[in-house]
N, C-alpha and C positions, 0 to 999 in steps of 0.2 A: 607468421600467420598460417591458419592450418587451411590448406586444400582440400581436404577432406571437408564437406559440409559438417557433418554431423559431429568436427570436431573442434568446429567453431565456438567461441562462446554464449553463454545465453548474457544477455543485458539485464539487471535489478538493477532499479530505481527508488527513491526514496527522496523524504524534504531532508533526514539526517540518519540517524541509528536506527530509528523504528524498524526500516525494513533489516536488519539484520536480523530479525526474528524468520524472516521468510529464509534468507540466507543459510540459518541453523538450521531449517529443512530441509534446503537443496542437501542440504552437507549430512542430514538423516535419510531422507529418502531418494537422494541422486547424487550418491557423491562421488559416479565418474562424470558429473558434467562438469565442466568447466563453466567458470564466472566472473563477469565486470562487473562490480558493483558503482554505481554511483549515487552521491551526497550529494543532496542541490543545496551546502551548508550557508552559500550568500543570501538563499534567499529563503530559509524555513521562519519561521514555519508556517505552514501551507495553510494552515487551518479557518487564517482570517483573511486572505487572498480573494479577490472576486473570482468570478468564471472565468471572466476572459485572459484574466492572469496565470490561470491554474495550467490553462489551454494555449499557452502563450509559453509557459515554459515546459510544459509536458514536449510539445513539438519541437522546443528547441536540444532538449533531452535526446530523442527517439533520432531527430536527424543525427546528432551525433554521436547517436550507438549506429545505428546503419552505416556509418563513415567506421568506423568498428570490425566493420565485418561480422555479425554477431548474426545469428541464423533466430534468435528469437529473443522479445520483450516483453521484461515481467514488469505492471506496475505493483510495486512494492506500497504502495500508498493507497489508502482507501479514498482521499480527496480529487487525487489525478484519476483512481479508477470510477468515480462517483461523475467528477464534471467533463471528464475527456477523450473516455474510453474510446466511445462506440467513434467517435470524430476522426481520432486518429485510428482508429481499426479501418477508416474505409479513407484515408490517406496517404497511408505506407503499406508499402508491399513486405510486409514483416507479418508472423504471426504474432500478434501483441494480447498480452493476457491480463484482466484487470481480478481484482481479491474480491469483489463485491459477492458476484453469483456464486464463487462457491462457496462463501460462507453463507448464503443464505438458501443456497442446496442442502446446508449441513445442518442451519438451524429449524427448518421444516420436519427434521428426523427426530429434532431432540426434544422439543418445546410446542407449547402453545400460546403461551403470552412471554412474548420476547422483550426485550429491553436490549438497546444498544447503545454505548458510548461512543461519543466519533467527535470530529472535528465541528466547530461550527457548520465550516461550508458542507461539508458532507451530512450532517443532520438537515440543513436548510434543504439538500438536495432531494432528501427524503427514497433516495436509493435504496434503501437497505428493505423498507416497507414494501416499497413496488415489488421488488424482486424478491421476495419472501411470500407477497399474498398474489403473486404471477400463477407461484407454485400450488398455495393455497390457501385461497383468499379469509378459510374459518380462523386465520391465526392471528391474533391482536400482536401490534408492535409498536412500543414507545420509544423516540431515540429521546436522547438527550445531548448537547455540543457541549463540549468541555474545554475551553479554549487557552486553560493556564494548562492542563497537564503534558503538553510536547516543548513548552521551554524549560519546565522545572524537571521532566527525565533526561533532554540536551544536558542540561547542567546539576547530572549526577545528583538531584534533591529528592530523590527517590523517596525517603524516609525520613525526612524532615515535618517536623510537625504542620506547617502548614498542606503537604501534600495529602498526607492523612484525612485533616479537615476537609479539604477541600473534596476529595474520593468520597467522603458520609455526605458533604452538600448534593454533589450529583448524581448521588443512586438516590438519595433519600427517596423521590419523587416516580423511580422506578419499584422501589423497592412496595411504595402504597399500592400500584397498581397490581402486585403480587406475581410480581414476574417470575419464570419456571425455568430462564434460560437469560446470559447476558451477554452477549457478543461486544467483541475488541473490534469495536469498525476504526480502531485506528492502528496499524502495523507497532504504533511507539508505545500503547496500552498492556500487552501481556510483561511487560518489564513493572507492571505496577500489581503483578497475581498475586502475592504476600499479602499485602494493604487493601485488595478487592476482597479477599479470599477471608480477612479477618472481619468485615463488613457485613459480608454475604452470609445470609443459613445455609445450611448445606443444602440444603433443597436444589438452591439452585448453581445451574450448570454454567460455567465459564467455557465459552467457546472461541475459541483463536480459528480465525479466517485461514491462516499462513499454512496451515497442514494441508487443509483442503483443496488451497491454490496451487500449491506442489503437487498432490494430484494430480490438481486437473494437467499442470505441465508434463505431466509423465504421459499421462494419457497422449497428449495432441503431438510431445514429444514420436512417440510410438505412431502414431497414425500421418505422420509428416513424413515417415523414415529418417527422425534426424534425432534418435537417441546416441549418444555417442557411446561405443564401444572398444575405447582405449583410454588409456588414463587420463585423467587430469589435467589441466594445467594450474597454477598456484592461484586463488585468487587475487585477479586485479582490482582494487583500490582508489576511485577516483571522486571528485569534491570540487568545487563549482569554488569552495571558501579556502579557508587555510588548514591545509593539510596536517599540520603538528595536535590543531585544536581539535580534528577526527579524529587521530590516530588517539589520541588520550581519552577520548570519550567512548571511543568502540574497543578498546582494549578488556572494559568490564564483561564487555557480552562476546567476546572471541576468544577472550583467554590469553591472547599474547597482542602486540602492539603491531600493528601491520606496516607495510609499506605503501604510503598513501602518495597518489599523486594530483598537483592543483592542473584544471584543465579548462579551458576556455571554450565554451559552448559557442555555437554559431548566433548570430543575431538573426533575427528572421523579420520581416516587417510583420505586421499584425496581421494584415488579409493576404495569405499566401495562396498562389498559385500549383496546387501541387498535382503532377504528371504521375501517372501510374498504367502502364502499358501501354495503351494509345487512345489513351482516354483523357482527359482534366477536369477539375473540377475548384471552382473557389470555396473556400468557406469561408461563412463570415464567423464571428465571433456569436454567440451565445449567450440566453440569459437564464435566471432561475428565479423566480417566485418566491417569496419569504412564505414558511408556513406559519400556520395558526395554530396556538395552542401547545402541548409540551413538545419542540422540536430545540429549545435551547438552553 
């Protein structure tokens, strides 16, 4: 374990592969840091999970990266960063980073009528809107929840004809409102840019959240003082489900086949208790409002 803070790991999170797109960034734009990645593979996909599920395993995750030793938390997931960010931000004594803002710091610069694909839960949560017209309210935003496309990229149907179909069903509806810009509000989406990319006119713009989020870690990295300044350590590989069924699923998007290990997460009761300095505080679980109108 490194004594050295700064030479500690950073924690990514994810329901499966999706976030290895984030991971491909670390590895573009940080790649003396070191990294745990973890697969919550027992229990993806996240997308049709209530709130209090989301936030039930988000914390059971976070506690045991903190048991880790890890100096900072990336949520690799647009649904954990949609229903449980700010919750667990003011729970753990960790710098914890969600994808949400800075893709929607990114898509204020690009666009004016935005369209976003994302999870059921995270289109219900209507995240992406708030934090978009936070920035600047003149900018129209449609999501839409796609609720087949993170079991059919798990299991390598990338290009399968029904994926196809289904990628024209859910822009169709963006595509009427003449959207200028389309955001990946799900970390498992930019693995579908081929089949978006043949869909879309080029007008418009495909925007991945994961570069941006990398950023923003550099940044807070840098302002923490806990950029690490020595090399690497190999990424670590960890999975909530069956380690062989990862490793053959993330071998298309790493290039080689990893060393994956299965790891058993703490159970936590629902309404936890949690201490931070000399302070406590309970939380209860949470809830979200169904929207109206095109949010599915």
């Amino acid at each position: 374990m490194a004594t050295d803070k700064r030479q500690q790991r950073i924690a990514v999170f994810d329901s499966g592969v999706g976030g290895l797109t984030v991971l491909s960034e670390i590895y573009r734009q940080l790649p003396q840091e070191s990294v745990v990645y973890f697969a919550d593979t027992a229990r993806l996909p996240y997308g049709m999970r209530s709130p209090q599920e989301i936030l039930q395993f988000v914390r059971e995750i976070i506690t045991w990266a903190a048991d880790q030793s890890v100096k900072m938390v990336v949520m690799a997931c647009n649904t954990s960063s949609a229903l449980a960010l700010e919750t667990v931000q003011s729970e753990f004594d960790l710098p914890i980073l969600g994808i949400i803002l800075p893709g929607a710091k990114a898509a204020v610069q690009i666009g004016t009528r935005v369209g976003v694909i994302a999870t059921p839960a995270t289109a219900a949560s209507n995240v992406y809107r708030q934090a978009i017209q936070e920035i600047n309210p003149d900018i129209q935003v449609w999501q839409i929840g796609c609720p087949e496309f993170v079991p059919l990229i798990e299991q390598n149907q990338i290009h399968h004809p029904q994926t196809y179909a289904l990628a024209r069903e859910y822009i169709s509806p963006l595509l009427q409102q003449g959207i200028d810009t389309l955001i990946y509000g799900c970390t498992h989406y930019p693995h579908l840019a081929p089949i978006l990319r043949s869909l879309l006119p080029n007008s418009v713009q495909l925007l991945d959240p994961a570069a941006y989020l990398v950023q923003a870690m550099a940044q807070e990295l840098e302002l923490l003082g806990l950029a690490n300044l020595h090399s690497p350590q190999p990424t670590r590989f960890c999975v909530s489900g069956t380690p062989e069924q990862f490793a053959e699923s993330s071998k298309r998007w790493l290039g080689y086949t990893p060393i994956v290990e299965a790891v058993d997460l703490p159970i936590l009761p629902e309404t936890v208790t949690f201490y931070r300095s000399d302070t406590s505080q309970t939380i209860e679980p949470f809830h979200i409002q169904p929207l109206e109108g095109l949010e599915y």
